[in-house]
C-alpha positions in Angstrom: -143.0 63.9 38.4 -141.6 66.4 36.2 -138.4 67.6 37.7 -136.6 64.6 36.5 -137.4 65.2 32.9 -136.3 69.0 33.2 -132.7 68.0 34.9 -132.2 65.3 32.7 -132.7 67.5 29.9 -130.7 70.5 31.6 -128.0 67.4 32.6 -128.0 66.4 28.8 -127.4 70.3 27.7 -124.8 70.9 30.3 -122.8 67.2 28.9 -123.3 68.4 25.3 -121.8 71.9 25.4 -119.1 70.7 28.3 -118.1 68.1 25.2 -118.0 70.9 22.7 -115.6 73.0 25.0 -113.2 70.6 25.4 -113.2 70.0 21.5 -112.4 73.8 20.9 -110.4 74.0 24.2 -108.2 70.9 22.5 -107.8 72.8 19.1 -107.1 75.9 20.6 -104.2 74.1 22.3 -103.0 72.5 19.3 -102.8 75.6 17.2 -101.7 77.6 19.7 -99.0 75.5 20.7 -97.5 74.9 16.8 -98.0 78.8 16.3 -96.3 80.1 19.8 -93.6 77.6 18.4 -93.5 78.3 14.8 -93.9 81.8 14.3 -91.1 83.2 15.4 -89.0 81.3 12.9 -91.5 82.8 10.0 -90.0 85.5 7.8 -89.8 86.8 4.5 -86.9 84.7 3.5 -88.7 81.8 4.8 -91.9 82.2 2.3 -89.7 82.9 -0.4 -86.4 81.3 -0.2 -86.0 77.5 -1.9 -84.6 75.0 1.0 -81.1 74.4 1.3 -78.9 71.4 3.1 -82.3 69.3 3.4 -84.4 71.9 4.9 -82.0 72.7 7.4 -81.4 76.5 5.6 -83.2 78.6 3.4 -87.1 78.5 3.5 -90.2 76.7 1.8 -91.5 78.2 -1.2 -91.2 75.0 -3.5 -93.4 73.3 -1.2 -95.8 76.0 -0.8 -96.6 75.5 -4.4 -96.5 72.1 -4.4 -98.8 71.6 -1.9 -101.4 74.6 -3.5 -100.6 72.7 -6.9 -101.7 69.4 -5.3 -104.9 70.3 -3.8 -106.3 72.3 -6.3 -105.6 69.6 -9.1 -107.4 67.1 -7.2 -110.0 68.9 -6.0 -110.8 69.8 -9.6 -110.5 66.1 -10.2 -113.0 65.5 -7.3 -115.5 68.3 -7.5 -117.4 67.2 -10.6 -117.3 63.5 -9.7 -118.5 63.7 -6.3 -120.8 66.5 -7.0 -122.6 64.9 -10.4 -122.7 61.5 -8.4 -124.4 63.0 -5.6 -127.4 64.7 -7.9 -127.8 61.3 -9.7 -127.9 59.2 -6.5 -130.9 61.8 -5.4 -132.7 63.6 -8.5 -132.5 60.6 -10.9 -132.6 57.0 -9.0 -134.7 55.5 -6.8 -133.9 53.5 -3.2 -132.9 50.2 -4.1 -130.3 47.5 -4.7 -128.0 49.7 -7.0 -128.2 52.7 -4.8 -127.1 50.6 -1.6 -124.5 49.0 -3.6 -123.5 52.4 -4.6 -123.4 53.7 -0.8 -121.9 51.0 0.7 -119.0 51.4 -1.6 -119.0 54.6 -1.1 -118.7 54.1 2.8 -116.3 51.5 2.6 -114.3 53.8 0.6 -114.3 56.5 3.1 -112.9 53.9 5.5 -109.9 52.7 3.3 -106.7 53.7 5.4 -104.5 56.5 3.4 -101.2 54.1 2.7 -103.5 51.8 1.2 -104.9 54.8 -1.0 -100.8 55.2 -1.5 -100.1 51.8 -2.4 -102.5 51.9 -5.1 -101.4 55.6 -6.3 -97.5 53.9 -6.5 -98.5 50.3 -8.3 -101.3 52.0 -10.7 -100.5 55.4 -11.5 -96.7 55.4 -10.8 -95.7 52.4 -12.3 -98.3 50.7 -14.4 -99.4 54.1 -16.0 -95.8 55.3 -16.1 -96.8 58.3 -15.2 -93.8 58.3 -12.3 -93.9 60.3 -9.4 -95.8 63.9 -10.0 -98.5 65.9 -9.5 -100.9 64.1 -11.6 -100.2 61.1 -9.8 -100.8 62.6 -6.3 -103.9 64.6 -7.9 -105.4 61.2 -8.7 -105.0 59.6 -5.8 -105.9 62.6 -3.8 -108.9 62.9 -5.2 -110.0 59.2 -4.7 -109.8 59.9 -0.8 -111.5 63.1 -1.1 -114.9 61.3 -3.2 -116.2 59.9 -0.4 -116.4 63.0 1.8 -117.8 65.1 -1.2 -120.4 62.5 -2.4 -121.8 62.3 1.2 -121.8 65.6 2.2 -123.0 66.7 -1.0 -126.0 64.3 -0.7 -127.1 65.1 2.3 -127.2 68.7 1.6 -129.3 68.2 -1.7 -131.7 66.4 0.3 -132.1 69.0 2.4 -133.8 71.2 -0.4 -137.8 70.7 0.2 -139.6 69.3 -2.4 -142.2 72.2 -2.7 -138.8 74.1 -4.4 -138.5 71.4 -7.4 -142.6 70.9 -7.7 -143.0 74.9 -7.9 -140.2 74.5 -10.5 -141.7 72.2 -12.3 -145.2 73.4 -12.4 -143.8 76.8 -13.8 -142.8 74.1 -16.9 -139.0 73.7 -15.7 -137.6 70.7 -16.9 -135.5 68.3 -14.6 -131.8 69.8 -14.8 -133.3 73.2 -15.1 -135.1 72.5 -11.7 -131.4 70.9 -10.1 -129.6 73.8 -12.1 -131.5 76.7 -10.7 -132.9 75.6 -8.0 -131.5 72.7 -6.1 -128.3 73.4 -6.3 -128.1 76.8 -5.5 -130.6 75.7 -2.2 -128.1 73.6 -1.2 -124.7 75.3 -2.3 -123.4 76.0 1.5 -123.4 72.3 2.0 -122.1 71.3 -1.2 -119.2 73.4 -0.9 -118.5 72.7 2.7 -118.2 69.0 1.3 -115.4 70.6 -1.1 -113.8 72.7 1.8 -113.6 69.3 3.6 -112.5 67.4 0.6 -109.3 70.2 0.0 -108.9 69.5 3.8 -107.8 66.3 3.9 -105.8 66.9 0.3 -103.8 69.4 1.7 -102.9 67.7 5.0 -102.0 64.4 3.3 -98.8 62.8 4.2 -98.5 58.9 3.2 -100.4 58.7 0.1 -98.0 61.5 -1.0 -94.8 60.4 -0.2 -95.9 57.0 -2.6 -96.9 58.9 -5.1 -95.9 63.0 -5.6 -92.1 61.3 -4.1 -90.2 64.6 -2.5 -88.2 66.1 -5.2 -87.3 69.5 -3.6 -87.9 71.3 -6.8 -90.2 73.9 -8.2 -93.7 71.9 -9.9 -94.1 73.4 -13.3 -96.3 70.7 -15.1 -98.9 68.3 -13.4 -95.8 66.0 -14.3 -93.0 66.9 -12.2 -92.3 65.8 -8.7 -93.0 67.8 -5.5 -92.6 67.8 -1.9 -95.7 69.5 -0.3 -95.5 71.0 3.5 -97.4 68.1 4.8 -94.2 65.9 3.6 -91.3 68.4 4.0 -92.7 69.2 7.8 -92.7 65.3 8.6 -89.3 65.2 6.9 -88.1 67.8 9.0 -89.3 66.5 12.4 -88.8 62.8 11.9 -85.3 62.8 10.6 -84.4 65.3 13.2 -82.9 68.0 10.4 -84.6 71.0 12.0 -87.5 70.6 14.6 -87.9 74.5 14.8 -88.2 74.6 10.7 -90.7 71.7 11.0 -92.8 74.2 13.5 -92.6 76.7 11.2 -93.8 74.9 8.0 -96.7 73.5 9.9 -97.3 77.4 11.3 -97.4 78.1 7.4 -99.8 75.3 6.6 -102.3 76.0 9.0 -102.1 79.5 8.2 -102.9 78.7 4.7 -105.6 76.4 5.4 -107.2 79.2 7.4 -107.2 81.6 4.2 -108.2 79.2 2.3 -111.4 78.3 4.1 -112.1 81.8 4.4 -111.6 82.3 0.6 -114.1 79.5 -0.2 -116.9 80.8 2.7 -116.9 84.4 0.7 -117.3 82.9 -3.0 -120.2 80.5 -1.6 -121.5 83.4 -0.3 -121.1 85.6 -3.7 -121.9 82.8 -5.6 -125.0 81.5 -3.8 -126.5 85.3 -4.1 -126.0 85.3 -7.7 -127.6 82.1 -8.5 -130.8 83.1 -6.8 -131.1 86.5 -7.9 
């Protein structure tokens, strides 16, 4: 009677981590594949070097800092949004109508294809705001996608913290943002900021909503409003108008590179910063 339990379990275990090694086998692929195919066309030039005949000569530094400029704009857009409206949908409401309402939008939001995101970046923020095609307009829009993945992650790690952290808080005569500000926050940090790692993930590997709204001046971004063309863009360029496939290889080898240090960068301030707020 209890050997089916046991292979069940061990046939569930064996499924699970078979599923897993396919998922890394896959990504492994991809990334080795773009690198084996990219690198070799990497150089110093290339980092430096502004683009020439359409991205057919030269190299990609323009778009390098675009795409930086970009994400970080809108993250810092994002971050406070996502991460104040997560602490009020869990320290200061209650379950009910408003929060649902709240939720569901924010769901629904999360679910909102990126041309559409686009569309609305081009007819608001280009044109209505006149604030043309530039960073800020990008930023914005950027950061709009990005909401939904911080808010819900962010959430969800905040409710993580037990409650015996905000009562001991509170019975050593903290007051409420006291408690969130030294305690709840810093207990769920790691989460929070994997929320913002994800959120600058899918801002700096944007295409659509930033071709309708950043445009793909092949200039240097100075001011949140000038035009850019970040990687995402300039790679697709590359590869879809058939100017220089090898090039296109080589940006993307760039990007991921980048998103790589980044991630790494944001792991060891978490882990700084975390070990400073609870000292």
């Amino acid at each position: 009677m209890r050997v089916w339990p046991k292979m069940t379990e061990r046939l569930a275990f064996i499924l699970l981590w078979s599923t897993a090694l396919i998922t890394i086998g896959c990504l492994i692929l991809i990334v080795f594949y773009i690198l084996r195919e990219g690198l070799p066309s990497i150089n110093w030039e290339f980092l430096t070097a502004y683009p020439e005949s359409m991205g057919r000569e030269g190299g990609i530094f323009p778009t390098i800092i675009g795409s930086l400029y970009l994400t970080f704009v809108s993250i810092a857009i994002a971050a406070p949004i996502g991460v104040g409206a997560a602490i009020y949908l869990t320290e200061y409401t209650r379950e009910g109508w408003i929060v649902r309402i709240i939720r569901f939008g924010t769901e629904t939001l999360a679910g909102v294809p990126s041309i559409i995101f686009g569309l609305f970046g081009f007819a608001f923020l280009v044109t209505f705001l006149h604030f043309g095609f530039s960073i800020l307009s990008g930023s914005i829009t950027l950061s709009l996608m990005s909401l939904p993945t911080i808010i819900r992650t962010s959430e969800e790690a905040i409710k993580t913290v037990p409650d015996s952290y905000r009562e001991g808080s509170f019975a050593l005569g903290a007051t409420k943002w006291t408690t969130i500000k030294k305690v709840v926050i810093p207990a769920a940090l790691p989460g929070i900021v994997t929320g913002l790692v994800l959120g600058m993930g899918r801002a700096i590997g944007e295409t659509a909503a930033v071709w309708l709204t950043v445009g793909g001046a092949l200039q240097l971004p100075v001011s949140i409003m000038d035009s850019a063309r970040p990687m995402t863009l300039h790679l697709y360029t590359l590869a879809a108008e058939g100017i220089s496939l090898p090039r296109a290889f080589a940006t993307a080898s760039v990007l991921i590179i980048m998103i790589w240090i980044i991630n790494t960068i944001a792991g060891f301030l978490m882990s700084r910063f975390s070990l400073r707020l609870r000292a």
